[in-house]
C-alpha positions, 0 to 999 in steps of 0.5 A: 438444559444446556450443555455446560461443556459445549458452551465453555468450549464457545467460550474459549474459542471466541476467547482465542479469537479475540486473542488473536485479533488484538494481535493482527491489530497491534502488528498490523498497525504496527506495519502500517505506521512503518510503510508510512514512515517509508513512504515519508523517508522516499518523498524525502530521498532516504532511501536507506531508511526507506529501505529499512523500514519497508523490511521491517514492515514485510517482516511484521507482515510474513510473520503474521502469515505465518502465524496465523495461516490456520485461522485465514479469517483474521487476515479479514480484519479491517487493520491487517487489510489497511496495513498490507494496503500501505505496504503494498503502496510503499513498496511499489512507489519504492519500485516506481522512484527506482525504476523497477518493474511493478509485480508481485510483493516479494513472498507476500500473499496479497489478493488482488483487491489490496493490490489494486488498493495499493497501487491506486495510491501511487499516483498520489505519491508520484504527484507529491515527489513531482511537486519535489521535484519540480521545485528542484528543478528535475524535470526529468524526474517529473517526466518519469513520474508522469509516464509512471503515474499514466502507466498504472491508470493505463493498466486500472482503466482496463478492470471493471473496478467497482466500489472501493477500488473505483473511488481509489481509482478515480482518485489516482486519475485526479493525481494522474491530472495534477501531474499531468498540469505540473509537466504542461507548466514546466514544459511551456516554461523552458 
């Protein structure tokens, strides 16, 4: 015979659960798409707007931090991973184009292994506005992005990075190459 109560009680917690999770999922995405956005407005020198959604998505950010410090297992979800991921790169490319030092996210709680996701991506980012760039024919800018780009892999190569980390690492040292072949062409070009 089963304990009716016991199992309605189940019920309603996994209810609640899934309550939940639907709406770490929708902000999260939510504050993945604005970062995204950011990123885009940077590459495109729009700071301000930058500037404005990169809040907005810190702001969707804390207040599910806030809203669900209880229940710390949905900040495991897949999508509130990848969205913090997105914000933590758009933030520290903001960093990078403005020359500001590479720390902590503000307020915000993020782990290590999405910090390192993050900031595995900026090279990335710093290889797409050095194409910008030298085609615009800021060369300085090109420089700062390499000195950039080869102070965030200087940093990675010293973690013992392992799965997903690795492969984002190993990705970034290909952006780091694909700068590096930009500043060798400008240079003999002079």
């Amino acid at each position: 015979m089963l304990d009716r109560k016991f199992f309605a009680k189940i019920k309603q917690i996994l209810l609640d659960y899934a309550e939940k999770r639907r709406d770490v999922i929708k902000l999260a995405s939510d504050a993945q798409h604005l970062s995204k956005q950011a990123i885009f407005a940077l590459q495109r020198d729009s700071e301000g707007e930058a500037d404005k959604l990169l809040s907005e998505a810190e702001n969707i950010i804390s207040k599910l931090e806030k809203k669900y410090q209880k229940d710390e297992s949905l900040f495991d979800e897949g999508s509130y991973r990848a969205g913090l991921e997105e914000f933590v790169e758009a933030y520290l490319f903001r960093q990078c184009l403005k020359n500001k030092k590479l720390s902590a996210i503000g307020d915000l709680n993020v782990e290590p292994n999405i910090y390192i996701g993050g900031i595995a991506d900026v090279p990335g980012e710093l290889a797409r506005y050095a194409v910008k760039s030298a085609t615009e024919r800021k060369f300085d800018i090109v420089k700062q992005c390499l000195m950039q780009a080869e102070e965030i892999i200087g940093v990675m190569i010293k973690m013992n990075l392992t799965g997903y980390n690795r492969q984002k690492f190993d990705q970034a040292k290909q952006s780091l190459g694909k700068i590096q072949q930009i500043y060798y062409e400008i240079s003999i070009r002079k």
